[in-house]
N, C-alpha and C positions, 0 to 999 in steps of 0.2 A: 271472524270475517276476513277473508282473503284480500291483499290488494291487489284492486284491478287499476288498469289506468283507464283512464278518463278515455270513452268514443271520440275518433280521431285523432287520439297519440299513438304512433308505434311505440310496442313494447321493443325495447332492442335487444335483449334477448329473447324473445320468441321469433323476433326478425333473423336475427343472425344461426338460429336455430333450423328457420326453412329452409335460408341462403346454402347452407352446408349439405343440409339433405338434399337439394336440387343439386348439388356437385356434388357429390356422392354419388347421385342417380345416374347422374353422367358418366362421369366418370366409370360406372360399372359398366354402363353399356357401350364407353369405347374401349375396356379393356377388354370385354366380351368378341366384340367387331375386331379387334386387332387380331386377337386370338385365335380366332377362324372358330367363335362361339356360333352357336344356333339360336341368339336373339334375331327374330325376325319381325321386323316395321311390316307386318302383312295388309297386303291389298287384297288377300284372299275373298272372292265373295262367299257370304254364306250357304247358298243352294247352287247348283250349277249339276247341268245335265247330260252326260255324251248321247251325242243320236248317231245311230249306226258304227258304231266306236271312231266315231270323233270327235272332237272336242264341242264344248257349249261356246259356239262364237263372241256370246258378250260376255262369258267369262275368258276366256283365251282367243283372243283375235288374233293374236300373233304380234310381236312388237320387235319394230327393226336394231340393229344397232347403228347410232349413226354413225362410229369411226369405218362403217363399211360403205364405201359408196364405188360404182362403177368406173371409175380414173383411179379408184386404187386396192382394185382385185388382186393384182398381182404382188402388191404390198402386202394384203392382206390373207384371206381367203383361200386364195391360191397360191401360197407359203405352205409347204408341208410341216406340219405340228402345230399352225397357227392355233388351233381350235385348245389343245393344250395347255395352251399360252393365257385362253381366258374362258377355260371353263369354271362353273364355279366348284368351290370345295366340297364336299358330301357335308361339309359339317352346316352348311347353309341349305344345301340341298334332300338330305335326309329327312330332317324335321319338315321344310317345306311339303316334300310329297307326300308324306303325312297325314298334313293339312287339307292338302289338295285330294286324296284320295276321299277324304270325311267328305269335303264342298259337292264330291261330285255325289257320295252314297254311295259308293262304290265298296263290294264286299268281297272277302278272300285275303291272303296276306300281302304286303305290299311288295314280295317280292314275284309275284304276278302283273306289275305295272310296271314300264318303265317311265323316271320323269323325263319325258319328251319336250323336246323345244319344238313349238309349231312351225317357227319357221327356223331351221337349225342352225347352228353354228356357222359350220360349212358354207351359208348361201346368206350370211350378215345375220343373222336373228341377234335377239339382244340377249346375252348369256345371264341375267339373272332379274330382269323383271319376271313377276307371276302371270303377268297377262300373257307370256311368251311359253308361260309350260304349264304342262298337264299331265296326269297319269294317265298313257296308253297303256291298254293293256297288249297283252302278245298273243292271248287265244280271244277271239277266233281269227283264220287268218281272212285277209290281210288286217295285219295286227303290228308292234312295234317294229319286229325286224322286217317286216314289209316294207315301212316306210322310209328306214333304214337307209333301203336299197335303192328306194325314190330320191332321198337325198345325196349320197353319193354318185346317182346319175344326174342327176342335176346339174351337182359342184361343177363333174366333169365338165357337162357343156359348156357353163357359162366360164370356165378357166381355158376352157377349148375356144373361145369364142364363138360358140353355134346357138347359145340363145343368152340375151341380156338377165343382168342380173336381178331389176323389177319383173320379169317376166317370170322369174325359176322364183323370185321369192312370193309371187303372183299366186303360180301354179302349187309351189306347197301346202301356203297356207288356206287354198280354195276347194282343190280337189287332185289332190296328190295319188291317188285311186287308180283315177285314169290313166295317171302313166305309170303306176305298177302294172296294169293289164298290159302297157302295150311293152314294157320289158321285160314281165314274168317268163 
């Protein structure tokens, strides 16, 4: 017969036994996150759908950043290499598109996607929330580098001061289409 202890005494070593595996656990997964590992805390949804190759809205609505706000564009945004500066790693961003490529069902290799920020770098988006990116694909057109080109027209205006930057980050994430027609 084994000793157990009596209901409502910790045993302290089977306590001090969990206490270690929970820093343990930790512990891996900040040396993982330091590392530039591919543990992902996913908010992935499980199904998600593109319609007319764009994103499934309440999977990817688009999410801001907020160090990006209109008083300090020219801090940010409008800084040449900024985007550079906080793009994330492939090693966060590979396994993510992955993911994302399954959520949507989406088939062929994944180097037919690109992971798209919906609303980009360039015009505040947020560089590593999931709600912010998606696999675009690039056939048919307009396809990733379509939008590409939507986005670098954009940047320009709103660093040009010819449209505000809730407006460009409005028009990306709504119907960025329309204005590839009107500068293809």
């Amino acid at each position: 017969m084994s000793a157990r202890p009596k209901a409502g005494k910790p045993n302290p070593k089977r306590s001090a036994r969990k206490r270690l595996a929970g820093i343990a656990a930790a512990g891996a997964l900040a040396l993982a996150a330091a590392a530039g590992g591919a543990t992902i805390a996913s908010t992935v949804p499980a199904h998600c759908a593109a319609h007319s190759g764009n994103p499934d809205h309440t999977c990817t609505p688009g999410v801001l950043n907020p160090s990006v706000t209109q008083s300090n564009i020219q801090r940010t945004i409008c800084v040449p290499g900024y985007t550079a500066k906080i793009r994330p790693h492939v090693s966060y961003t590979n396994p993510l598109k992955a993911e994302l490529v399954r959520s949507y069902g989406l088939t062929g290799p994944l180097s037919a996607y690109e992971l798209d920020h919906m609303v980009s770098l360039e015009l505040g988006g947020n560089p590593t929330n999931p709600a912010n990116l998606w696999p675009e694909a690039y056939l048919p057109v307009p396809g990733a580098h379509e939008k590409d080109r939507v986005e670098n027209y954009l940047h320009r205006q709103v660093c040009d001061g010819q449209m505000t930057l809730a407006a460009a980050q409005k028009q990306i994430a709504s119907d960025w289409e329309s204005v590839w027609v009107q500068i293809k």
